[in-house]
TORKEKOL-960390 format. One line per 5 residues: number of its first residue (from 1); their letters; for each residue x, y, z of C-alpha. Coordinates in nm, 4 decimals. Layout:
N
NUM = a = X Y Z | ... .
//
This chain:
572
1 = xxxxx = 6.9510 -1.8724 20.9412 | 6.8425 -1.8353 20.6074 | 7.0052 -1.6453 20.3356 | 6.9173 -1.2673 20.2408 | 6.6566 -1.2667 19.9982 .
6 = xxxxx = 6.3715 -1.0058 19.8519 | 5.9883 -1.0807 19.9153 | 5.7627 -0.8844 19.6491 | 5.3790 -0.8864 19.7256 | 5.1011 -0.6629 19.5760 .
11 = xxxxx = 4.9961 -0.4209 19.8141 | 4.7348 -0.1755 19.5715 | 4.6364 -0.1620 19.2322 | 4.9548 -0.1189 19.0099 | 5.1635 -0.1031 19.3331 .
16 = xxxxx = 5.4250 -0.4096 19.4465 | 5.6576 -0.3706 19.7473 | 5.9902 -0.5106 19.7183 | 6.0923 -0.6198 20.0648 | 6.5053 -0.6814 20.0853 .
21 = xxxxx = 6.5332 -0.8911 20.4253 | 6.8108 -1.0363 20.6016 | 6.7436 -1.2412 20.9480 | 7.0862 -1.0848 21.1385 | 7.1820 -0.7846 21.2390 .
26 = xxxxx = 7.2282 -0.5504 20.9048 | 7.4699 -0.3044 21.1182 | 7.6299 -0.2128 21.4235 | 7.4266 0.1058 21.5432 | 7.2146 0.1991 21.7877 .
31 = xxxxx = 6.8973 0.1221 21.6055 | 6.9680 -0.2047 21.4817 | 7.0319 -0.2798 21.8858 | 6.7870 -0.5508 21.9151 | 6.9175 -0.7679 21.6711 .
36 = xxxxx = 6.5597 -0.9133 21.5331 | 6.6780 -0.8706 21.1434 | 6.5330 -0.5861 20.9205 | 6.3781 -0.5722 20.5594 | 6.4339 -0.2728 20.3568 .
41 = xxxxx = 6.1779 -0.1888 20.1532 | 6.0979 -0.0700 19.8039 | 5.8101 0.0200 19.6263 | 5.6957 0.0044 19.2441 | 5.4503 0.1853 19.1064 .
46 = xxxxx = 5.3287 0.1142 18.7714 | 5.1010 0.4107 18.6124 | 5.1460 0.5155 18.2276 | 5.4721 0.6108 18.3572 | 5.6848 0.3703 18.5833 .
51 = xxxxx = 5.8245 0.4485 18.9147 | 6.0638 0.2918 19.1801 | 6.0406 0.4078 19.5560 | 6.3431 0.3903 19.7929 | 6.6085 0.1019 19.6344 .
56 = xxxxx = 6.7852 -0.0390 19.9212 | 7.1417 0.0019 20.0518 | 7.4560 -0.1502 19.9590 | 7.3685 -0.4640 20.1663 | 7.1208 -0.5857 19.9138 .
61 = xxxxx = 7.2403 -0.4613 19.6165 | 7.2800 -0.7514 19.4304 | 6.9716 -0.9591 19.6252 | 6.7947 -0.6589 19.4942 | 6.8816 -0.5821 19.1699 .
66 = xxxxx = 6.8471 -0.9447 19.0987 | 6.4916 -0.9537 19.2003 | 6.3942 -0.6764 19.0605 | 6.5152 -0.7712 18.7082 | 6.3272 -1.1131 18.7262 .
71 = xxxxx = 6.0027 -0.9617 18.7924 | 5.9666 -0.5979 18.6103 | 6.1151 -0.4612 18.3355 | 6.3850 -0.2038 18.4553 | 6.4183 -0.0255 18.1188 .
76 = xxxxx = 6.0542 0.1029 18.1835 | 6.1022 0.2420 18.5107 | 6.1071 0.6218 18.4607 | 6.1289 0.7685 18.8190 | 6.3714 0.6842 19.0841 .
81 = xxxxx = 6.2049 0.8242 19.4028 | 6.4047 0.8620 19.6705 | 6.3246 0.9249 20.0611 | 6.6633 0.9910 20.1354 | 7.0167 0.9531 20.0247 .
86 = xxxxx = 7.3602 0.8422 20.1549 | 7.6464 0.6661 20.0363 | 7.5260 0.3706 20.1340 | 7.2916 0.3723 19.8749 | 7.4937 0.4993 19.5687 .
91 = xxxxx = 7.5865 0.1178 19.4944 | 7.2846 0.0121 19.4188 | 7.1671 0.3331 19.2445 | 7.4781 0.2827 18.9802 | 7.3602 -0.0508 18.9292 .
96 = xxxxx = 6.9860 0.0180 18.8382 | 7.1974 0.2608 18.6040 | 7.3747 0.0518 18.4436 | 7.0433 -0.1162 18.3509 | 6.8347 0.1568 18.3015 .
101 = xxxxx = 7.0459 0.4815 18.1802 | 6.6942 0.6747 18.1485 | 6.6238 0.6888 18.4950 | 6.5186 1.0091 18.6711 | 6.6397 1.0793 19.0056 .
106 = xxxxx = 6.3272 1.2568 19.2236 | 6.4315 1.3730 19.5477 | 6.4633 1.6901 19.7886 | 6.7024 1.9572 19.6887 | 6.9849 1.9181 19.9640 .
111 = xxxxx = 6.9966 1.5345 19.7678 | 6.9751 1.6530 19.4388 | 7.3403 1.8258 19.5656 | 7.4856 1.5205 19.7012 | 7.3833 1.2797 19.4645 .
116 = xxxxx = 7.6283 1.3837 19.1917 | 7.8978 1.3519 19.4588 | 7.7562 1.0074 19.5478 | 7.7769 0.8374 19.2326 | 8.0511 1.0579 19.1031 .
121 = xxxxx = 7.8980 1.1767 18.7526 | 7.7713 1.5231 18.7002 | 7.5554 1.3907 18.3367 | 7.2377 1.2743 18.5700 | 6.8922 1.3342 18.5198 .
126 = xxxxx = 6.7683 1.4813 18.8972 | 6.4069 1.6448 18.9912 | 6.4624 1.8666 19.3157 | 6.1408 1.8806 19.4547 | 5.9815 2.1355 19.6619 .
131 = xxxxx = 5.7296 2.1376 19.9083 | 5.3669 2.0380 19.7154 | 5.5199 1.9113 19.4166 | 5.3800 1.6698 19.2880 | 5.4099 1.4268 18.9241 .
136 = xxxxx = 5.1458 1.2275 18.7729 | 5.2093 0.9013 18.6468 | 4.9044 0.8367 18.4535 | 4.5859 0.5999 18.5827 | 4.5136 0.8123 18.8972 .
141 = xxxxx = 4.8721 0.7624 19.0372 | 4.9268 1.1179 19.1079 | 5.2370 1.1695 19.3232 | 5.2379 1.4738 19.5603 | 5.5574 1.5375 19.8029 .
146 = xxxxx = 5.6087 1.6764 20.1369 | 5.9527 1.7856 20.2555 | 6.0249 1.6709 20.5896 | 6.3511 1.6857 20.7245 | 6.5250 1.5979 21.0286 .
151 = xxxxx = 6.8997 1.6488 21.1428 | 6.9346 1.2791 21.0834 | 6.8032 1.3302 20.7632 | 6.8175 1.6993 20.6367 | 6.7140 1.5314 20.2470 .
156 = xxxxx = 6.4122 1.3458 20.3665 | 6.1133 1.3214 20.1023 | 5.7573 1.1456 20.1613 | 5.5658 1.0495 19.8684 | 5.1716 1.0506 19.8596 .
161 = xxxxx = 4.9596 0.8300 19.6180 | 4.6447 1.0225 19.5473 | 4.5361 0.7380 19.3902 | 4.5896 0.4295 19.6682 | 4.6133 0.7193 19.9070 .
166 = xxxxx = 4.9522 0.5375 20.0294 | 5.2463 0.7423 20.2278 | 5.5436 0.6266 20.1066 | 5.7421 0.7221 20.4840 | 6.0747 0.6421 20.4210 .
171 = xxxxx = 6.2115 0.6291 20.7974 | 5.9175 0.7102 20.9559 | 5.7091 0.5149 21.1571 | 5.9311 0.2275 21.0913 | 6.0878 -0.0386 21.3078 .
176 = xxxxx = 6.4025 -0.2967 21.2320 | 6.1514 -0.6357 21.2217 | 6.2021 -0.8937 21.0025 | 5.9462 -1.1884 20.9113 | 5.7102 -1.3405 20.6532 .
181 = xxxxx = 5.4121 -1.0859 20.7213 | 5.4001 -0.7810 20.4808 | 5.1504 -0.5818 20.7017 | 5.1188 -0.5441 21.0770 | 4.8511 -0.8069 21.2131 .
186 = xxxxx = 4.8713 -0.8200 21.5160 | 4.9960 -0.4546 21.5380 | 5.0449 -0.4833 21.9169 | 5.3187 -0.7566 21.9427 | 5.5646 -0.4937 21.7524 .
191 = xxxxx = 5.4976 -0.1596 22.0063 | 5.8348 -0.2734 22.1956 | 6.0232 -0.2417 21.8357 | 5.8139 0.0339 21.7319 | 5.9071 0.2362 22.1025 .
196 = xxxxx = 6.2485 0.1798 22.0274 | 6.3192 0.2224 21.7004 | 6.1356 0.6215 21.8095 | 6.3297 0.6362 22.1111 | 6.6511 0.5869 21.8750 .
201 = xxxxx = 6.5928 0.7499 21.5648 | 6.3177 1.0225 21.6060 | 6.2897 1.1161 21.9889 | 6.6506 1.3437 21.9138 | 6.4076 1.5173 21.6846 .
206 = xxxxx = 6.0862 1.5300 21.7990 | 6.0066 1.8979 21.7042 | 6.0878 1.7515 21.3170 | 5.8441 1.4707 21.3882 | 5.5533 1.6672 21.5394 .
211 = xxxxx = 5.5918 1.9130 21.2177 | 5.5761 1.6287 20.9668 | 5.2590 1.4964 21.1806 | 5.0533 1.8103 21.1209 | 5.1567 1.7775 20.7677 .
216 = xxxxx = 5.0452 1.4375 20.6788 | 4.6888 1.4864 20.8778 | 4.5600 1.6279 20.6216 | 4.5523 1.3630 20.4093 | 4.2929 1.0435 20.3968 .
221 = xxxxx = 4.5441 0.7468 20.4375 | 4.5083 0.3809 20.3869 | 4.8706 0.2403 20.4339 | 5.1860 0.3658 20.5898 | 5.4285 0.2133 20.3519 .
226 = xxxxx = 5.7300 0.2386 20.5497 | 6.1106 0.1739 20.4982 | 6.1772 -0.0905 20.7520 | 5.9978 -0.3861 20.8919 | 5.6180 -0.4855 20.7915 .
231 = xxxxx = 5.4034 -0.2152 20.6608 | 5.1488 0.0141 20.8663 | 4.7780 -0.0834 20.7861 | 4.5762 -0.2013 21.0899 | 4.7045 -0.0496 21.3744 .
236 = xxxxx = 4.7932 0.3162 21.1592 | 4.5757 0.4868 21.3936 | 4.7313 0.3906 21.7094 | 5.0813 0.4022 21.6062 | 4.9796 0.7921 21.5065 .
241 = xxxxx = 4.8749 0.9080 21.8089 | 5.1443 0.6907 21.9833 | 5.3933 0.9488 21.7595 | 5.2517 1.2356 21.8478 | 5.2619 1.1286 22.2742 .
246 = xxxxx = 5.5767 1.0180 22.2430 | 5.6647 1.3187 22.0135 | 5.5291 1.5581 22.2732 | 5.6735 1.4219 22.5902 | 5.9923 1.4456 22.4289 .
251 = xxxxx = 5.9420 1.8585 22.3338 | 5.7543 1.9724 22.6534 | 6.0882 1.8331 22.8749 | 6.1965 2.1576 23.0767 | 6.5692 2.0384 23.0201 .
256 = xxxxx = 6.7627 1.9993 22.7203 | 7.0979 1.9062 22.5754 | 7.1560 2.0245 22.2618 | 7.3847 1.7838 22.0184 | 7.5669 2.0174 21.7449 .
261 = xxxxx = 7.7423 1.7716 21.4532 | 7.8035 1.7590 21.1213 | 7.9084 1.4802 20.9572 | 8.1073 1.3348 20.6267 | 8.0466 1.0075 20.5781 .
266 = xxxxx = 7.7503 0.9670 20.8164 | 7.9708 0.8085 21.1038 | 7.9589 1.1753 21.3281 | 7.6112 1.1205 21.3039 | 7.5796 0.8040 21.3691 .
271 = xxxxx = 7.7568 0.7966 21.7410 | 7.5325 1.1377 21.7740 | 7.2406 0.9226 21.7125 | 7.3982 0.6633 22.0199 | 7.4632 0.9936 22.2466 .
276 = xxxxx = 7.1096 1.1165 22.2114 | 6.9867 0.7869 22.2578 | 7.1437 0.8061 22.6207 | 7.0461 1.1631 22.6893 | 6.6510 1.0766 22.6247 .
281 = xxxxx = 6.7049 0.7601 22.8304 | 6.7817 1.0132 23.1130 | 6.4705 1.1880 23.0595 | 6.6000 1.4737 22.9584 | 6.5537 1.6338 22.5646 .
286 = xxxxx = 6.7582 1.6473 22.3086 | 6.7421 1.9407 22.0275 | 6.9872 1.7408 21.7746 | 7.1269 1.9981 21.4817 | 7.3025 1.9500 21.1862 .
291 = xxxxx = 7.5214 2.2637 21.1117 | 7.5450 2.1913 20.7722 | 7.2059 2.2863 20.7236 | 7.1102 2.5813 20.9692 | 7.1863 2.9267 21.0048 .
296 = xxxxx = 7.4273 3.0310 21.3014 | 7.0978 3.2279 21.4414 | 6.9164 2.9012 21.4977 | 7.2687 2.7706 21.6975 | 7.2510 3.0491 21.8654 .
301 = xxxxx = 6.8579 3.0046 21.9967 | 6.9317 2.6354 22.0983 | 7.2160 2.6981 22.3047 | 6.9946 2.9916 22.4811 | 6.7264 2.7512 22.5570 .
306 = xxxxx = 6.9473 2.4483 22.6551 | 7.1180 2.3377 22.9834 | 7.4126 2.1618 22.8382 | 7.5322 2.1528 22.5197 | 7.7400 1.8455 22.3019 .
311 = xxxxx = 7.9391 1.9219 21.9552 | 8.0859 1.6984 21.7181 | 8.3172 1.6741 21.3665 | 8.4803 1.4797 21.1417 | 8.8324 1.5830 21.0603 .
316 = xxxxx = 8.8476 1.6210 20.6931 | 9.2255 1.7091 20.5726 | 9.3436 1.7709 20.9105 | 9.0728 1.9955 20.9776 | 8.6918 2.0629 21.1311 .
321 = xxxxx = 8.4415 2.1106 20.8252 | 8.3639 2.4934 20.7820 | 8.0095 2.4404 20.9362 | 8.1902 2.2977 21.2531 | 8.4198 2.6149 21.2531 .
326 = xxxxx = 8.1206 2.8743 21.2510 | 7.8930 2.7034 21.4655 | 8.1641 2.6463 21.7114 | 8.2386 3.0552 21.6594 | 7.8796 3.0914 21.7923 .
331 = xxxxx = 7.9086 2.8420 22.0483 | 8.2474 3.0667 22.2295 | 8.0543 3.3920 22.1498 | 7.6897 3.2864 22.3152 | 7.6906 3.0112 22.5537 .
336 = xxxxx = 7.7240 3.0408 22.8979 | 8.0006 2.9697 23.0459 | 7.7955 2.7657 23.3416 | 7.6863 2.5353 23.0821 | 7.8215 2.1446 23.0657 .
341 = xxxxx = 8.0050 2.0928 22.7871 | 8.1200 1.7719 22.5665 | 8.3193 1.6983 22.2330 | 8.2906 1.3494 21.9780 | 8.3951 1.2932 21.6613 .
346 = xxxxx = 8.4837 1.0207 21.4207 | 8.8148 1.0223 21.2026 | 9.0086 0.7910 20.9617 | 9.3651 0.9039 21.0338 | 9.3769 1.1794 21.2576 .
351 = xxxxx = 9.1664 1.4066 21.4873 | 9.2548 1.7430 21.4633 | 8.9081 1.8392 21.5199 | 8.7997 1.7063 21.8099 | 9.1333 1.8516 21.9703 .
356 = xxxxx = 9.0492 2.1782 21.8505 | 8.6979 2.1919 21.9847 | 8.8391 2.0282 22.3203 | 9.1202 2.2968 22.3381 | 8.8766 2.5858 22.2423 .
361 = xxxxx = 8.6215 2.4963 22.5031 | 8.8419 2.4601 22.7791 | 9.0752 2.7494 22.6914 | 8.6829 2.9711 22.7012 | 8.6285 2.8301 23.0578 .
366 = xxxxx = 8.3623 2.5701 22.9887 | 8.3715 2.2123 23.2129 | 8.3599 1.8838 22.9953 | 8.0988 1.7004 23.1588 | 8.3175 1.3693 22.9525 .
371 = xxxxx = 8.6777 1.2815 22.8207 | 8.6146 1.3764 22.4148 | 8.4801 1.0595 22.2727 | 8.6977 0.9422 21.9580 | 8.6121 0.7248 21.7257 .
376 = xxxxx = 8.8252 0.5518 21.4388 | 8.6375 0.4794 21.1328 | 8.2488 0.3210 21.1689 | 8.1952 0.2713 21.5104 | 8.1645 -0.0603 21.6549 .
381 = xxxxx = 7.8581 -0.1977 21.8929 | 8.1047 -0.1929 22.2086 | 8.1843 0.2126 22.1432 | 7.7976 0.2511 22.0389 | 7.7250 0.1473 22.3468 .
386 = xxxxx = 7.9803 0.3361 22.5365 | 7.8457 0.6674 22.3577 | 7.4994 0.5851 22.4778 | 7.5694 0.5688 22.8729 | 7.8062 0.8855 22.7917 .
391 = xxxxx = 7.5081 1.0656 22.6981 | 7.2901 0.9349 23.0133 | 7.5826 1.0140 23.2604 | 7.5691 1.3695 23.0795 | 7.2229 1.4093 23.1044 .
396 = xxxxx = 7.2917 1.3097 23.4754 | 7.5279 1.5683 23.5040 | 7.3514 1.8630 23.4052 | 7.0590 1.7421 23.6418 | 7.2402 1.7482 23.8848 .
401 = xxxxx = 7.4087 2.0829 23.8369 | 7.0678 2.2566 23.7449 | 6.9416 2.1137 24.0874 | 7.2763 2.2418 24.2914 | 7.1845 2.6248 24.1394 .
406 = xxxxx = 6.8196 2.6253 24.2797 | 6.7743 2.7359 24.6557 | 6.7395 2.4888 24.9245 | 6.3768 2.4571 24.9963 | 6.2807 2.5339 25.3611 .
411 = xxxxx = 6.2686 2.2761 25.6236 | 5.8923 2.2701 25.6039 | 5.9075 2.1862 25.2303 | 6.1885 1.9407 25.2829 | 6.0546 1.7437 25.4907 .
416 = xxxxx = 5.9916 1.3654 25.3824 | 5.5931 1.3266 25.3048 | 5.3948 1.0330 25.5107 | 5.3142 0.8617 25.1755 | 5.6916 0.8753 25.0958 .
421 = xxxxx = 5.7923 0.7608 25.3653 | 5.5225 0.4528 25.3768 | 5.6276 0.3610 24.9951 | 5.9932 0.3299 25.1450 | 5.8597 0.0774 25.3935 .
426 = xxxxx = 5.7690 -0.2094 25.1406 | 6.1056 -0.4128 25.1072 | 6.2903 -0.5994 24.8892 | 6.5389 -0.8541 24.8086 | 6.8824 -0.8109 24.7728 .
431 = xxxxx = 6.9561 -0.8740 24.4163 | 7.2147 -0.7801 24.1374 | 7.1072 -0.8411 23.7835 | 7.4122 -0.9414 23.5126 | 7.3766 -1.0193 23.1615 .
436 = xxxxx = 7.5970 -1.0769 22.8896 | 7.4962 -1.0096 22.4843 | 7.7543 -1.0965 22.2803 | 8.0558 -0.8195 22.3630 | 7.8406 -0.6651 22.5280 .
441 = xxxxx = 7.8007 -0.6934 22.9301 | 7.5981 -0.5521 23.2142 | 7.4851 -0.5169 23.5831 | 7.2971 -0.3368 23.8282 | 7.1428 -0.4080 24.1835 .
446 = xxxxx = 6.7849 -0.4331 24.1971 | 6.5496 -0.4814 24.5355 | 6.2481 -0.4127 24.2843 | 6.2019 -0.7926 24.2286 | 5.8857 -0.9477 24.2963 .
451 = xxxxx = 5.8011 -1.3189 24.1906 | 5.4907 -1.2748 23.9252 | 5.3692 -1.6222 23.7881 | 5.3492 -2.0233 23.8785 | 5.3239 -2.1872 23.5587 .
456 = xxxxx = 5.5449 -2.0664 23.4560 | 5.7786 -1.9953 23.7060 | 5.8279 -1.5702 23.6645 | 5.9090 -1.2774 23.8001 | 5.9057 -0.8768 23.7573 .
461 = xxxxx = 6.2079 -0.6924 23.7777 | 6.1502 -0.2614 23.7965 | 6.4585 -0.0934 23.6077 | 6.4883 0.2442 23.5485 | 6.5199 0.4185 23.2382 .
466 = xxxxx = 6.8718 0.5697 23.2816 | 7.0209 0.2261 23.3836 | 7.3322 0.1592 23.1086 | 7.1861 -0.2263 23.1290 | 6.8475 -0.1052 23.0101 .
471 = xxxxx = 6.9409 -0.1621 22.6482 | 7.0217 -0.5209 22.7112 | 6.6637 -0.5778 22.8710 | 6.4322 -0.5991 22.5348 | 6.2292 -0.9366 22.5063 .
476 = xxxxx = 6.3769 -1.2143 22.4586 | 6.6804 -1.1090 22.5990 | 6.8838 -1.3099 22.8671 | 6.9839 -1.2519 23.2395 | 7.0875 -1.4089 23.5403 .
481 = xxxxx = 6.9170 -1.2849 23.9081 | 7.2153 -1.3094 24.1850 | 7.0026 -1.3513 24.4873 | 7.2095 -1.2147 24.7962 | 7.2682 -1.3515 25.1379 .
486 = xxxxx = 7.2293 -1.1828 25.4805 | 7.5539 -1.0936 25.6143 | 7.7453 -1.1928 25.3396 | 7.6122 -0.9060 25.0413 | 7.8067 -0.5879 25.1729 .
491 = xxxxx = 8.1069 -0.6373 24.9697 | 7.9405 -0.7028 24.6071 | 7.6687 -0.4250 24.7247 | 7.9868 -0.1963 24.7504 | 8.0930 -0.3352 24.4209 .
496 = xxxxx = 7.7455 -0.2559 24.2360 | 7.6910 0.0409 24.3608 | 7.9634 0.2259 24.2651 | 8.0008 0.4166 23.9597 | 8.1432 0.3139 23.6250 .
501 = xxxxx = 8.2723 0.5245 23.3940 | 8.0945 0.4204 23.0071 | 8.2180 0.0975 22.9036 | 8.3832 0.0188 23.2173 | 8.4192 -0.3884 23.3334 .
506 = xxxxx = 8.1210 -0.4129 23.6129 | 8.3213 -0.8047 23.6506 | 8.6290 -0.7083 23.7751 | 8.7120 -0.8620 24.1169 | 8.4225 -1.0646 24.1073 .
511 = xxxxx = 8.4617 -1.4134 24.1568 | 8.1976 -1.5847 23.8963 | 8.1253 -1.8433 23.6426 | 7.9050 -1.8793 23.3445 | 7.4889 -1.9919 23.3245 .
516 = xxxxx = 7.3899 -2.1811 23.0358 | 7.2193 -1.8782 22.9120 | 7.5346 -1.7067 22.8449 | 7.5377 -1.4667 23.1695 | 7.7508 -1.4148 23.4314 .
521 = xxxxx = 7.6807 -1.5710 23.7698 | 7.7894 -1.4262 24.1056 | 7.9397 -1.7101 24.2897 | 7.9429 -1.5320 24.5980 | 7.5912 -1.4995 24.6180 .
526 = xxxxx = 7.2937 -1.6982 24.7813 | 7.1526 -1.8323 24.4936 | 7.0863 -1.7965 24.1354 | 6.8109 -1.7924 23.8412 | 6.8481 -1.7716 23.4669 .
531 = xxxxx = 6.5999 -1.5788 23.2964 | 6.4072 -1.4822 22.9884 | 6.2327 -1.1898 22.9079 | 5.9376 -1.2106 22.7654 | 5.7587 -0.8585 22.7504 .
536 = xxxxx = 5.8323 -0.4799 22.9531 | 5.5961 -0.2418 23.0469 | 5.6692 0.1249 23.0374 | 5.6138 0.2655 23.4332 | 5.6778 0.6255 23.4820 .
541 = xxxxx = 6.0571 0.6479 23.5403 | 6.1425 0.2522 23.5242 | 6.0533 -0.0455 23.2918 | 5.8612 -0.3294 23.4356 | 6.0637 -0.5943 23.2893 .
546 = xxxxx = 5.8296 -0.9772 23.3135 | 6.0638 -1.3076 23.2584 | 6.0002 -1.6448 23.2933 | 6.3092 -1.8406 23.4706 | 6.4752 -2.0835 23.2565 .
551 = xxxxx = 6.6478 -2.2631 23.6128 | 6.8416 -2.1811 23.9259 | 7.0543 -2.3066 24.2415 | 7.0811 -2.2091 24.5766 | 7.4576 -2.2109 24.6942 .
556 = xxxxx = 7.3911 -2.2538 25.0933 | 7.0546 -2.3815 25.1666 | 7.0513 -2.2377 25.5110 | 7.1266 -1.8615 25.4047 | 6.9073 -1.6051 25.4673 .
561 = xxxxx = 6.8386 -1.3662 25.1721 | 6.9199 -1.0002 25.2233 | 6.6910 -0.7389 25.2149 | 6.6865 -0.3436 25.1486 | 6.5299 -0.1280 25.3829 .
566 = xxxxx = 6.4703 0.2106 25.2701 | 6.3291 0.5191 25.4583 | 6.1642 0.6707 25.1474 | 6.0056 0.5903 24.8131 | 6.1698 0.8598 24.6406 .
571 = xx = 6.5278 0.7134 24.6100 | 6.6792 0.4076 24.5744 .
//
């Protein structure tokens, strides 16, 4: 794999991105979950007046500053622009520092506060910007800003180039891609990493997204530069309105969870991220909010309007932050007592707080729809991953309890429809799909398995959205099809089809060996094939997931393959 390095290429007059790659996974979070690499990228801009745009994280420091020395001048960079800022980022900011002492900070005004606290000297030189500000660099490079802030990211800053008519996006419209090509050719073969880098990052706040949408329409732009994987030029349009769908069926669901955090050191907010993730898998929406940066009126209106509600904190010296505290106040003096309830949180040495929201909320009378989700220091991918079916067995939960409230429809209205019950009539065979990524494991029974191609040898495979193993389906991803045999399938039927509790070993019990692709295989089974995806198609309620098979065995050659016989197309 070859090492981390930094790309520059000219992208507009007087403007040079700076792309910081690496080929592996840069971190262990929910967005990163496909594993395909990531660039980071910066942007100079050089007018009368020089400016940098969005230095990377800690993770390329060095690559980075490097780079940059060799090829500009730092001394003359004036502005420091920044999209966003965490503490991931104050090593390299201290570094272009060092180098260039003169540098002005330009960001948002909830970063001009942290900043000082990030890089721990009060002496720096910081431009809050508000909403229209703008700051000319001379040559036509006139800078104008647009606030647009998520609960992810209450700081977030885009930058417009009059001049190039550029949007710097920072986070937006983004996806975690890395590769040779600077700009997106070929625009289509990214929409799976463009779907789920949304699904991840901006679904959990798609009323944010479909705000900063109206905002940037009304301005004439060439080039979406963004902050992650190649740049937006050719397919700009598409992957526009494609944000503003996706955006909308997000907002217009009639059920909602809504995910209350703050968060210290960004690892709250980071298993919040792998909750909502689950939750919007379920098809249900999530109104994330950051109580560090809302009023306890705007707490009060989400819980009104949702059917479940989640809250998480970081203990800090044995204690919830004071944000936590009040919105928590609002939580035992507003929400229904009806409503599903859960607690997370991340600590370092202790967690008094998620014990004190867990004790308050069951001492008011509210069900925990989950055990409180702890997590010690960063999270890793396993607990990621157990976050994310927490959130899609929650979502599951309050479905199921909003359904149980509404009257039973009358036996007219109940009864089965003829199309229904001719869907359920097409059959199926008898499968259970397992696949193994490295810590990470998964299975689920499937009869929606139909063989698709010759050369080569392929087949479909329908799962739905809500299925934990979902995640683990992206292309190029590995999995073994355990055909099953007539008379023989009840007992690993009985073993897939029962629930598991997030995280929980599908395996155990099973008697199985390992395929060459890495999978497990189900030894018990009729017969076998390795597999490969190669693309998925979004269908309603499932993914249509197309593989080519890699090979396969048949265990008894005079077995009869099981198949499921269902009354109606409405359920499994």
């Amino acid at each position: 794999m070859p090492p981390r390095d930094l790309q520059p290429y000219p992208i507009a007059p007087d403007t040079t991105v700076l792309r910081s790659r690496t080929w592996d996974r840069l971190k262990f979070e929910i967005e990163y979950g496909l594993a395909r690499g990531t660039t980071a990228n910066s942007f100079i801009i050089k007018g009368d007046t020089k400016a940098l745009i969005d230095p990377p994280g800690s993770s390329f420091t060095d690559v980075f500053i490097t780079g940059l020395d060799k090829r500009f001048n730092v001394k003359l960079i004036e502005y420091v622009i920044l999209g966003h800022i965490n503490p991931n980022r104050g090593e390299t900011l201290k570094k272009l520092l060092e180098l260039a002492p003169q540098i002005t900070f330009v960001c948002s005004n909830p970063a001009a506060i942290a900043l000082p606290a990030i890089l721990g000297r009060e002496d720096l030189k910081i431009i809050a910007i508000k909403g229209g500000d703008s700051i000319d660099l001379g040559q036509g490079h006139v800078l104008k800003f647009m606030l647009a802030p998520t609960p992810r990211w209450p700081d977030r800053l885009l930058t417009y180039d009059l001049k190039t008519q550029i949007l710097y996006t920072d986070k937006l419209f983004g996806c975690h891609v890395c590769g040779d090509q600077v700009f997106d050719e070929g625009w289509e073969s990214y929409s799976e990493d463009r779907r789920y880098y949304f699904d991840c990052l901006m679904a959990p706040a798609a009323k944010q997204i479909s705000s900063t949408l109206d905002k940037i329409s009304e301005y004439p732009i060439s080039l979406y530069a963004t902050g992650h994987g190649p740049l937006v030029k050719y397919g700009l349009t598409e992957l526009t309105n494609l944000y503003q769908q996706w955006s909308k069926a997000q907002s217009s669901q009639s059920l909602t969870v809504a995910l209350i955090y703050a968060s210290a050191y960004g690892n709250t907010a980071t298993v919040a991220q792998a909750i909502a993730s689950g939750i919007t898998k379920a098809g249900m929406g999530v109104e994330s909010i950051n109580c560090e940066f809302v009023e306890p009126a705007e707490i009060k209106a989400a819980l009104e309007r949702c059917a479940g509600f989640i809250v998480g904190s970081p203990t800090l010296g044995g204690h919830a932050p004071t944000p936590i505290q009040t919105a928590l106040g609002v939580i035992l003096s507003s929400a229904e007592k009806t409503k599903l309830a859960g607690v997370f949180g991340s600590f370092g040495w202790s967690g008094e707080a998620i014990d004190l929201l867990e004790t308050k909320l069951k001492d008011a009378g509210y069900k925990l729809g989950f055990e409180p989700i702890r997590v010690k220091f960063k999270p890793t991918e396993i607990a990621l991953k157990q976050c994310e079916e927490t959130g899609t067995d929650f979502a599951q939960a309050v479905k199921k309890a909003k359904k149980a409230s509404i009257p039973k429809a009358k036996i007219g209205e109940a009864t089965t429809d003829r199309v229904e019950q001719a869907v359920g009539r097409i059959v199926g065979s008898m499968t259970i799909v397992t696949t193994q990524q490295g810590d990470l494991s998964g299975a689920m029974l499937a009869s929606w398995v139909a063989q698709a191609t010759f050369n080569p040898p392929g087949l479909t495979v329908a799962v739905a959205k809500e299925r934990a193993i979902e995640s683990l389906m992206h292309k190029d991803g590995k999995f073994v099809l355990n055909i099953l045999e007539q008379g023989k399938h009840i007992p690993l039927m009985k073993q897939f089809l029962k629930p598991f509790a997030p995280g929980e070993d599908r395996f155990v019990g099973v008697n199985m060996e390992i395929a060459t692709n890495g999978c497990p295989i189900l030894t018990d089974s009729l017969a076998y094939l390795e597999c490969n995806v190669q693309s998925r198609m979004e269908c309603g309620d499932h993914w249509l997931i197309y593989a080519t098979i890699d090979t396969g065995k048949v265990f008894n050659p005079t077995g009869v393959t099981a198949v499921h016989h269902r009354k109606s197309g409405t359920h499994y």
